[in-house]
PDB file of N, CA, C and O in Angstrom:
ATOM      1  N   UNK A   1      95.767 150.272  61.511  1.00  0.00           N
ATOM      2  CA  UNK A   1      95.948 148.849  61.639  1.00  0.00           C
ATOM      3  C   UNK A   1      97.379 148.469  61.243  1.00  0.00           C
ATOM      4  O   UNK A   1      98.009 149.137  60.423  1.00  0.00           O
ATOM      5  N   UNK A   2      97.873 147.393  61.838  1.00  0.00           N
ATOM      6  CA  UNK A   2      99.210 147.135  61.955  1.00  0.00           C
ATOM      7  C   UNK A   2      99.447 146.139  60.708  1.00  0.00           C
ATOM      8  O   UNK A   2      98.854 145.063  60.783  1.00  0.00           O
ATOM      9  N   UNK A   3     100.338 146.401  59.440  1.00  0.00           N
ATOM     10  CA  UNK A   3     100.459 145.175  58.624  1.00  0.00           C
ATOM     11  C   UNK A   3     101.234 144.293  58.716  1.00  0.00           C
ATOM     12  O   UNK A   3     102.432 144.404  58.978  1.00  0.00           O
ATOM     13  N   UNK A   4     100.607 143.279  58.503  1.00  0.00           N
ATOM     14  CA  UNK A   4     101.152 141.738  58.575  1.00  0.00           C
ATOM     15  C   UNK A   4     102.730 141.555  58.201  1.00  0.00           C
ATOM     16  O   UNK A   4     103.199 142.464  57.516  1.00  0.00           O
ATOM     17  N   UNK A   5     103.428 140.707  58.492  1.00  0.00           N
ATOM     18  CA  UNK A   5     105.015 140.442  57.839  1.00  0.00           C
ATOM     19  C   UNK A   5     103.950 140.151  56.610  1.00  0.00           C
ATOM     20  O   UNK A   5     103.589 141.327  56.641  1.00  0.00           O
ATOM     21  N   UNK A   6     103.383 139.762  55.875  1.00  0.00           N
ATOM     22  CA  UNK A   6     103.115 139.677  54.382  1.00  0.00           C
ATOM     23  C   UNK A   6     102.861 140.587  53.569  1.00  0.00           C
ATOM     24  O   UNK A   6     103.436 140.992  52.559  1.00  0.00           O
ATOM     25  N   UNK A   7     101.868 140.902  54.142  1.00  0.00           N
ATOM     26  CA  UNK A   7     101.590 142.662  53.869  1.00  0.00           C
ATOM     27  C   UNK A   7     102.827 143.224  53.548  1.00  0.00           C
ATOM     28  O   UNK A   7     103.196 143.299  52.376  1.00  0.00           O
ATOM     29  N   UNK A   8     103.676 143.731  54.727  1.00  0.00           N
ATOM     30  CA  UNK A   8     105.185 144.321  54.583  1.00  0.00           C
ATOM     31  C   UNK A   8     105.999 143.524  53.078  1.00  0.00           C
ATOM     32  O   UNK A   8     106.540 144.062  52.112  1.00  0.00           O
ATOM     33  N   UNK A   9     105.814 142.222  53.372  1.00  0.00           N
ATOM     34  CA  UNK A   9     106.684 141.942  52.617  1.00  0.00           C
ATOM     35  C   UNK A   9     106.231 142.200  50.974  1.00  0.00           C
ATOM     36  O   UNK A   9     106.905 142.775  50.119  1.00  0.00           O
ATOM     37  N   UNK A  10     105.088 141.685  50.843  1.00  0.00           N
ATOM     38  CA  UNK A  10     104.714 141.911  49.320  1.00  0.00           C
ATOM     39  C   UNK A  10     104.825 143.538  49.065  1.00  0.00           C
ATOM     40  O   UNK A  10     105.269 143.749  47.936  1.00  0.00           O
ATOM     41  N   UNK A  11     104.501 144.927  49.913  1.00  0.00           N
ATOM     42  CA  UNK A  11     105.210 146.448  49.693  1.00  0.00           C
ATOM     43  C   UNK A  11     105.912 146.355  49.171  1.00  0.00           C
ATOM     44  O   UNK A  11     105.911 146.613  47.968  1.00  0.00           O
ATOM     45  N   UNK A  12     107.329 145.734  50.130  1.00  0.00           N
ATOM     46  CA  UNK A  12     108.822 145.729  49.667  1.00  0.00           C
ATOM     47  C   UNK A  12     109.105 145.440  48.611  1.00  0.00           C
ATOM     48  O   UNK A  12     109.797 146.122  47.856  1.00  0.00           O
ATOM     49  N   UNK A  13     108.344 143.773  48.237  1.00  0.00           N
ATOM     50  CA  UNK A  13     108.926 143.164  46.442  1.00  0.00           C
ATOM     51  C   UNK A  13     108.340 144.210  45.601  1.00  0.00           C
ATOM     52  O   UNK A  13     108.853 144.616  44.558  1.00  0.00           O
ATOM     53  N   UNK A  14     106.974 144.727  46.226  1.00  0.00           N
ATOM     54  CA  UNK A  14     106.250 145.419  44.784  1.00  0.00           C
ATOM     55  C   UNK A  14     107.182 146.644  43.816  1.00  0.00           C
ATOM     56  O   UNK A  14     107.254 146.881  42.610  1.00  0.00           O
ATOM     57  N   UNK A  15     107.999 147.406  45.405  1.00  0.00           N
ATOM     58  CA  UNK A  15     108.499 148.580  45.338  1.00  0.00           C
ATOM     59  C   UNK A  15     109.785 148.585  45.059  1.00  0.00           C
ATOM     60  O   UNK A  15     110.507 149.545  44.793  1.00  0.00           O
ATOM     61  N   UNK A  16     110.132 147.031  45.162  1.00  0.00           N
ATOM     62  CA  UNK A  16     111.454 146.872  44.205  1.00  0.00           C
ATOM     63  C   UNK A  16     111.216 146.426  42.418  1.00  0.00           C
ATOM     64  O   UNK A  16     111.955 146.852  41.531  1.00  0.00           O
ATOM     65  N   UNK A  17     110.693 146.015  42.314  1.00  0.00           N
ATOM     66  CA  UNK A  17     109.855 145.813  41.020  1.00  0.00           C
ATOM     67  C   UNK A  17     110.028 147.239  40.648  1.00  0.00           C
ATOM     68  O   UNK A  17     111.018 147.817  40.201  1.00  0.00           O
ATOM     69  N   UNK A  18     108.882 147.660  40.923  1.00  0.00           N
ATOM     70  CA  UNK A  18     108.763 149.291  40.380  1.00  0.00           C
ATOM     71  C   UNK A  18     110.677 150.042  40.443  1.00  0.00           C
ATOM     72  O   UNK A  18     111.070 150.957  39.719  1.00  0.00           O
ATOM     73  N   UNK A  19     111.086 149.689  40.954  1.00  0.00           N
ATOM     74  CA  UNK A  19     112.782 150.289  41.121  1.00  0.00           C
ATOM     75  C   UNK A  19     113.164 149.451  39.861  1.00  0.00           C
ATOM     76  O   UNK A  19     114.354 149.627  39.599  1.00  0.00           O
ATOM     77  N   UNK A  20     112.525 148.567  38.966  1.00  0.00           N
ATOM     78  CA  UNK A  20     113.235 147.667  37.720  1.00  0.00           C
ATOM     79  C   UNK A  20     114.014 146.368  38.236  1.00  0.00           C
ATOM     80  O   UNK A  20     114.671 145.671  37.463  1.00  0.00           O
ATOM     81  N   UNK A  21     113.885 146.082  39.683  1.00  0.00           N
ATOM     82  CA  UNK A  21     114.282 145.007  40.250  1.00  0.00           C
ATOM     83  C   UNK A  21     114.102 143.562  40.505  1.00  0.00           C
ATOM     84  O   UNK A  21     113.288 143.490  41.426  1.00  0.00           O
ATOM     85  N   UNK A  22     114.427 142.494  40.177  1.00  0.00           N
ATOM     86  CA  UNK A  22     113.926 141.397  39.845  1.00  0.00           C
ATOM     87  C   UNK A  22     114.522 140.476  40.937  1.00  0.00           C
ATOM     88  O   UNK A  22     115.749 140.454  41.031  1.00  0.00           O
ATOM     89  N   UNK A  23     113.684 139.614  41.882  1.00  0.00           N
ATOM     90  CA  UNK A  23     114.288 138.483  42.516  1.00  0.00           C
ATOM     91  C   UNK A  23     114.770 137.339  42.072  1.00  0.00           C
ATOM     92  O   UNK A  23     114.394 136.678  41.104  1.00  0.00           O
ATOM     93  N   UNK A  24     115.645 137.129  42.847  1.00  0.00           N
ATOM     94  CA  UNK A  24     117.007 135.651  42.076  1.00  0.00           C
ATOM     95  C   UNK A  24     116.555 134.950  43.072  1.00  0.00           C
ATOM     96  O   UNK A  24     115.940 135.409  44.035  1.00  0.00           O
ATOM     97  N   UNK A  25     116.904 133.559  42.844  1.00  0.00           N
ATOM     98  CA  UNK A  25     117.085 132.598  44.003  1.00  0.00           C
ATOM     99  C   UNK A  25     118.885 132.380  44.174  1.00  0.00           C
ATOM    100  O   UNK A  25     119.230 131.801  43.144  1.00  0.00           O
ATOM    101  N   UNK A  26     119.672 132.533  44.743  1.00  0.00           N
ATOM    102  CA  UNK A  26     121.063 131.744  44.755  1.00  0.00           C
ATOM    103  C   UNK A  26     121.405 130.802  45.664  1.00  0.00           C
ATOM    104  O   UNK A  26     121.665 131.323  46.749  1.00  0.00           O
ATOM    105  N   UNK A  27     121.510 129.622  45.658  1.00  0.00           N
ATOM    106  CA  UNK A  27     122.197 128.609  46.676  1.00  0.00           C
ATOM    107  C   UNK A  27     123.307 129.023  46.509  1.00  0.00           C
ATOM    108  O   UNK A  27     123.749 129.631  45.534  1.00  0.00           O
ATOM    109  N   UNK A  28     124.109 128.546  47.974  1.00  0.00           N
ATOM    110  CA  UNK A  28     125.252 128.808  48.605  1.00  0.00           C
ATOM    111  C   UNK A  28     125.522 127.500  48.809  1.00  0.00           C
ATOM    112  O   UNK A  28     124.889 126.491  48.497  1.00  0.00           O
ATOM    113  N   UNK A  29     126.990 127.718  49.619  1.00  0.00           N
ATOM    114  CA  UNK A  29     127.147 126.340  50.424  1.00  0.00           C
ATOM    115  C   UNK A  29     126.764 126.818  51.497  1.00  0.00           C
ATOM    116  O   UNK A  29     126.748 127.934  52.017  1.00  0.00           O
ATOM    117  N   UNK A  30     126.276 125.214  51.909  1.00  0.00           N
ATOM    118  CA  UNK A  30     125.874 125.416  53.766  1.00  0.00           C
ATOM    119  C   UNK A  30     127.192 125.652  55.008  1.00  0.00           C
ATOM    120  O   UNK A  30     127.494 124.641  55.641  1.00  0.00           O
ATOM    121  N   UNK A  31     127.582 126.330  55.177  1.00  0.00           N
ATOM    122  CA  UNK A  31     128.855 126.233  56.256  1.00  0.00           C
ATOM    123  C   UNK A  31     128.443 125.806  57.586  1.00  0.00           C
ATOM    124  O   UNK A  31     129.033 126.170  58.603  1.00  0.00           O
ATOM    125  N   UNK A  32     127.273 124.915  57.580  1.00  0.00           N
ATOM    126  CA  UNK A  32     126.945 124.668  59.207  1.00  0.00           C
ATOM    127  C   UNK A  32     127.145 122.799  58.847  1.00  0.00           C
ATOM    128  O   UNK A  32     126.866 122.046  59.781  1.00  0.00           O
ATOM    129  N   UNK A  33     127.628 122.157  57.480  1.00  0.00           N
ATOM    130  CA  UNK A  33     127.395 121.153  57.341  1.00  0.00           C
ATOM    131  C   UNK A  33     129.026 120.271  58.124  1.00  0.00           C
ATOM    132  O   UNK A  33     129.961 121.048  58.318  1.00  0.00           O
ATOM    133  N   UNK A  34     129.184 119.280  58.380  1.00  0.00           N
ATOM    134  CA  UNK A  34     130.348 118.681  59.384  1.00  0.00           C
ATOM    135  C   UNK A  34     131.685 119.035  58.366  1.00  0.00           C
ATOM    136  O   UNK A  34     132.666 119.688  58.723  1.00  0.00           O
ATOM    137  N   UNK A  35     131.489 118.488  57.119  1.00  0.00           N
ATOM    138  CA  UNK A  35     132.800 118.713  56.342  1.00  0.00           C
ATOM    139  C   UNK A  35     132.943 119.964  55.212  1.00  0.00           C
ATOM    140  O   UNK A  35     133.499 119.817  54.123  1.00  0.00           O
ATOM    141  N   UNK A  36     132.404 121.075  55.632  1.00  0.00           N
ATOM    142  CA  UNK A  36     132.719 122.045  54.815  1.00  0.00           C
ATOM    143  C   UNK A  36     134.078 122.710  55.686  1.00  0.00           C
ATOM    144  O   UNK A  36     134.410 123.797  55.212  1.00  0.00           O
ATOM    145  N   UNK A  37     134.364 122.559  56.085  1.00  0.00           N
ATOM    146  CA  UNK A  37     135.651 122.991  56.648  1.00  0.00           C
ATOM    147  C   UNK A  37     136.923 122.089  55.800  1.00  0.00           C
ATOM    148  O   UNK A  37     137.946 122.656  55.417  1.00  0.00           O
ATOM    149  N   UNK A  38     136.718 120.899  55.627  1.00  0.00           N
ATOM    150  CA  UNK A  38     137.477 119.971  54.992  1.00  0.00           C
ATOM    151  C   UNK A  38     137.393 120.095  53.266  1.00  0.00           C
ATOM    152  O   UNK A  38     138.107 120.127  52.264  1.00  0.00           O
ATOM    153  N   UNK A  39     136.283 120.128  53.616  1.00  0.00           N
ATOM    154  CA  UNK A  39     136.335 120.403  51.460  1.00  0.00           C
ATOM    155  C   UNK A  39     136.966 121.848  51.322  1.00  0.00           C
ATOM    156  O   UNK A  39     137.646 121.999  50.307  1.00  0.00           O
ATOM    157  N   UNK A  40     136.853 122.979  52.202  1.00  0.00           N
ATOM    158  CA  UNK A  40     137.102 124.091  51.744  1.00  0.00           C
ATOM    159  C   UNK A  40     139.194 124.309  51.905  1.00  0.00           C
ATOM    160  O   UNK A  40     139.948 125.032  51.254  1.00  0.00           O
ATOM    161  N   UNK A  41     139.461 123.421  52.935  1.00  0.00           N
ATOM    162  CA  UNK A  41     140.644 123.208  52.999  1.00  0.00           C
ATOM    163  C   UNK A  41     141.251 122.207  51.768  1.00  0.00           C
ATOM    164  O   UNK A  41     142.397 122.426  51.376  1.00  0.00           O
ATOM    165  N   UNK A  42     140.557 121.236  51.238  1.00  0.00           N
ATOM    166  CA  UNK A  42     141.000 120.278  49.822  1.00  0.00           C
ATOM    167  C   UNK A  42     141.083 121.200  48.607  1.00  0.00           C
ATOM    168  O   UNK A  42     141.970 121.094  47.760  1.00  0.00           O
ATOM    169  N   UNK A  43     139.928 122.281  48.563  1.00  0.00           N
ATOM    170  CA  UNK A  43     139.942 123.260  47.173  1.00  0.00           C
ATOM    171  C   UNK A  43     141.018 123.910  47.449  1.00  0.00           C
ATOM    172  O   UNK A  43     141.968 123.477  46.797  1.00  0.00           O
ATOM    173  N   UNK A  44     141.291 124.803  48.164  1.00  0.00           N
ATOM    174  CA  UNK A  44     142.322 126.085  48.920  1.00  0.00           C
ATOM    175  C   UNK A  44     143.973 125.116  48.392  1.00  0.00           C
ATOM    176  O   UNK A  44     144.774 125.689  47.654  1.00  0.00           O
ATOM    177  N   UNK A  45     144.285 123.487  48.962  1.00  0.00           N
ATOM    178  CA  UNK A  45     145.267 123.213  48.483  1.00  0.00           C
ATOM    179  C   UNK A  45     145.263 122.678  46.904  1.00  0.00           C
ATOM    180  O   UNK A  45     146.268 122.669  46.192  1.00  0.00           O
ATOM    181  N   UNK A  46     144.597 122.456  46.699  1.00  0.00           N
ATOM    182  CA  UNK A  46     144.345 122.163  45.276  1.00  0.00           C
ATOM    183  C   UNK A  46     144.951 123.394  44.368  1.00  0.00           C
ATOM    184  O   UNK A  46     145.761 123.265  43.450  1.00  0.00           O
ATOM    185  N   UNK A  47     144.270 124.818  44.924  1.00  0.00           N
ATOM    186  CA  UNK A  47     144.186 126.420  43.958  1.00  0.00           C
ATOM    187  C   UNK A  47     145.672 126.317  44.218  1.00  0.00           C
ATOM    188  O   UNK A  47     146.396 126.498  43.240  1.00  0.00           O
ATOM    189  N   UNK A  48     146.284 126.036  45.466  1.00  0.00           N
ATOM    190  CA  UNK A  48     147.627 126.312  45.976  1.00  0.00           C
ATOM    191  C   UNK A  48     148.940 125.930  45.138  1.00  0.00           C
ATOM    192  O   UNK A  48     149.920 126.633  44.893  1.00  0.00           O
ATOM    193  N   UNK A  49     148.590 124.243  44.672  1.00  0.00           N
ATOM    194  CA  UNK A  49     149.170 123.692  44.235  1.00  0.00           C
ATOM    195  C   UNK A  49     149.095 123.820  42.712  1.00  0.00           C
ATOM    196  O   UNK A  49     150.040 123.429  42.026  1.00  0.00           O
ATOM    197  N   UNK A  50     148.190 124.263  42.259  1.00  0.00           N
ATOM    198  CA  UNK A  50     148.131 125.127  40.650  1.00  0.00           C
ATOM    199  C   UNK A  50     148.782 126.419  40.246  1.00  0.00           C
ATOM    200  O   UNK A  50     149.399 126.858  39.276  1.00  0.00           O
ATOM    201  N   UNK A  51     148.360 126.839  41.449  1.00  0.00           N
ATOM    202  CA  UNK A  51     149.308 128.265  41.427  1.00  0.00           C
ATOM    203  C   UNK A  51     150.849 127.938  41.418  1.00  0.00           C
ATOM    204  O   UNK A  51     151.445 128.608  40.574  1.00  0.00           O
ATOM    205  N   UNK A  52     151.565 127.166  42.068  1.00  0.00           N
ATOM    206  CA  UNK A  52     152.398 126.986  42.186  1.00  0.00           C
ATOM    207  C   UNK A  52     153.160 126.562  40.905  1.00  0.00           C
ATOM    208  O   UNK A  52     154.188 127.070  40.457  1.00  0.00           O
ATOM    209  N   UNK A  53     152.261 125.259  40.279  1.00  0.00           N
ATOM    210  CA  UNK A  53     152.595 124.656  38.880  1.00  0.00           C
ATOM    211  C   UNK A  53     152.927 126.003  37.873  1.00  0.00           C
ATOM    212  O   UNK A  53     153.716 126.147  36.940  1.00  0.00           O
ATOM    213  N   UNK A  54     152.072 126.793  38.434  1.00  0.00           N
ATOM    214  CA  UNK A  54     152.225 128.044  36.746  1.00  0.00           C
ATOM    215  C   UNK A  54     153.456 128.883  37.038  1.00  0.00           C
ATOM    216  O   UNK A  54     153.647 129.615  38.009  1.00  0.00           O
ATOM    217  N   UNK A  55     154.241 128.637  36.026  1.00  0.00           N
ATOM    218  CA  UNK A  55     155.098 129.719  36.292  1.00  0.00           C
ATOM    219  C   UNK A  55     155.426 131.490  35.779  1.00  0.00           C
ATOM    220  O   UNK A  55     156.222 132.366  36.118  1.00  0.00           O
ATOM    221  N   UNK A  56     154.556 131.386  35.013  1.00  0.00           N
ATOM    222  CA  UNK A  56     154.193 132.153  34.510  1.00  0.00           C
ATOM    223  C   UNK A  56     152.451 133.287  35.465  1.00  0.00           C
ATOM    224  O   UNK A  56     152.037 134.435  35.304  1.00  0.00           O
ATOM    225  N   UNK A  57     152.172 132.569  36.017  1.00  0.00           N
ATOM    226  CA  UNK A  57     151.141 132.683  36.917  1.00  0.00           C
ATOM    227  C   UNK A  57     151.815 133.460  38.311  1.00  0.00           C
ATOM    228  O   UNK A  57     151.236 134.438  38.785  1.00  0.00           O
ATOM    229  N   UNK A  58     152.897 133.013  38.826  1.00  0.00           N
ATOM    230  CA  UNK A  58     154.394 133.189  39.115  1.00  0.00           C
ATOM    231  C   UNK A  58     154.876 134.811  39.291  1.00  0.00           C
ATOM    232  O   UNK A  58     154.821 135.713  40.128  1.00  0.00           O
ATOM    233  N   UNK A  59     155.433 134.529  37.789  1.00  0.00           N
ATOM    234  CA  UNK A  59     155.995 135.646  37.399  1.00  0.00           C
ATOM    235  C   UNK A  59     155.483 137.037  37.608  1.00  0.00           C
ATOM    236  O   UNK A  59     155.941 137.932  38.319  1.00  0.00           O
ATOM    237  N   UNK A  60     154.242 137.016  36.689  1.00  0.00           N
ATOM    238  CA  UNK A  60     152.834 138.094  37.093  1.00  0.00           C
ATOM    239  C   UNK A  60     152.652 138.682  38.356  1.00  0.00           C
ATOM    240  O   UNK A  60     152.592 139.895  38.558  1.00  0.00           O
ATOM    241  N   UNK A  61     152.557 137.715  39.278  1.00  0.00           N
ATOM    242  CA  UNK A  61     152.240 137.950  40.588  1.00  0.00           C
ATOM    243  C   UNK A  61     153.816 138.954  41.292  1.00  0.00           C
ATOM    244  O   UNK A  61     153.919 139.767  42.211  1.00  0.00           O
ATOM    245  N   UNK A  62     154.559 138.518  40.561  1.00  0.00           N
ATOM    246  CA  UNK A  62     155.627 139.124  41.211  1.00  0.00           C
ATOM    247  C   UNK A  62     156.009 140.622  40.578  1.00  0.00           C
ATOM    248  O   UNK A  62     156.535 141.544  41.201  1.00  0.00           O
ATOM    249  N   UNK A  63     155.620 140.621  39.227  1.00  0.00           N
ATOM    250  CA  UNK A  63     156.406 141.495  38.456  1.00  0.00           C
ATOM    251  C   UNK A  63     155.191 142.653  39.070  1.00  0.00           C
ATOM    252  O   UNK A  63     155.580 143.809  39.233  1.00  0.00           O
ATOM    253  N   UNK A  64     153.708 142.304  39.404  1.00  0.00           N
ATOM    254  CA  UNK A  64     152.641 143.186  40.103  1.00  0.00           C
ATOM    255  C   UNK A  64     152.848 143.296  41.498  1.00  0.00           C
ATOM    256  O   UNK A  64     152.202 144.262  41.903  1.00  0.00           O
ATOM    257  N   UNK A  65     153.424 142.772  42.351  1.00  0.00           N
ATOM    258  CA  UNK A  65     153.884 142.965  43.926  1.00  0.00           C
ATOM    259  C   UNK A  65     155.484 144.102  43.665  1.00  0.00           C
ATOM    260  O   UNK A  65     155.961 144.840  44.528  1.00  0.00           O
ATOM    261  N   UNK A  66     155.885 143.955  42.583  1.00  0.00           N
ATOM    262  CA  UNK A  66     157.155 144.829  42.412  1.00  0.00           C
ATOM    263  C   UNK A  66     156.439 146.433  42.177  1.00  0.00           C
ATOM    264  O   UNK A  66     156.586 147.331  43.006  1.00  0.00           O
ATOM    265  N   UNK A  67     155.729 146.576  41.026  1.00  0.00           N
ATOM    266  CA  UNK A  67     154.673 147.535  41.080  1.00  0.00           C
ATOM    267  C   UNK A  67     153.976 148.125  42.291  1.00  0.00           C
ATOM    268  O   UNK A  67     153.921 149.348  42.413  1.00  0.00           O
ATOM    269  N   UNK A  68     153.487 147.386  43.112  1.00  0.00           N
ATOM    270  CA  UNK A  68     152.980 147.936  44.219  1.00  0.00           C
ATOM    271  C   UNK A  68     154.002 148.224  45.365  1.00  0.00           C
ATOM    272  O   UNK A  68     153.897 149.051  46.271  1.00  0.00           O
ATOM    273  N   UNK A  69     154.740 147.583  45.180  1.00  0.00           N
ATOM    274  CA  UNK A  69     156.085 147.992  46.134  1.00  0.00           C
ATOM    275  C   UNK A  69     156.782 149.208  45.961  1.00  0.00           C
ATOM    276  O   UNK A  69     157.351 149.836  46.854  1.00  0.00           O
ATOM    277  N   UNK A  70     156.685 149.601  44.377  1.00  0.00           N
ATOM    278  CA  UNK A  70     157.442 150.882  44.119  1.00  0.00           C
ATOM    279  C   UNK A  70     159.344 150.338  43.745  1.00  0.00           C
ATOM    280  O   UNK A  70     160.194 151.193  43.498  1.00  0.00           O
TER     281      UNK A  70
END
């Protein structure tokens, strides 16, 4: 007999359980909503414009791009 998607599914949780595995819930953002394109462009200049303020934030970044440059 063929088992149900429930069937299947309760296997799967049981046998992750038994692996010491525990289910989370996590919300996300929705990226299908009209202005997540716009908020994600307001944060991005926001990080931009902080980064910029630090100069020391700056420095780091450079004295580690010199490092990887050799």
């Amino acid at each position: 007999m063929v088992a149900t998607i429930n069937e299947r599914a309760a296997k799967r949780r049981k046998a992750l359980r038994a692996a010491g595995l525990r289910p989370v819930q996590i919300w996300v953002p929705d990226t299908r909503l009209p202005h997540f394109s716009a908020e994600c462009q307001r944060q991005s200049e926001l990080a931009s414009e902080a980064d910029l303020a630090d100069a020391e934030l700056m420095q780091y970044l450079d004295e580690a791009l010199a490092d990887v440059d050799g």
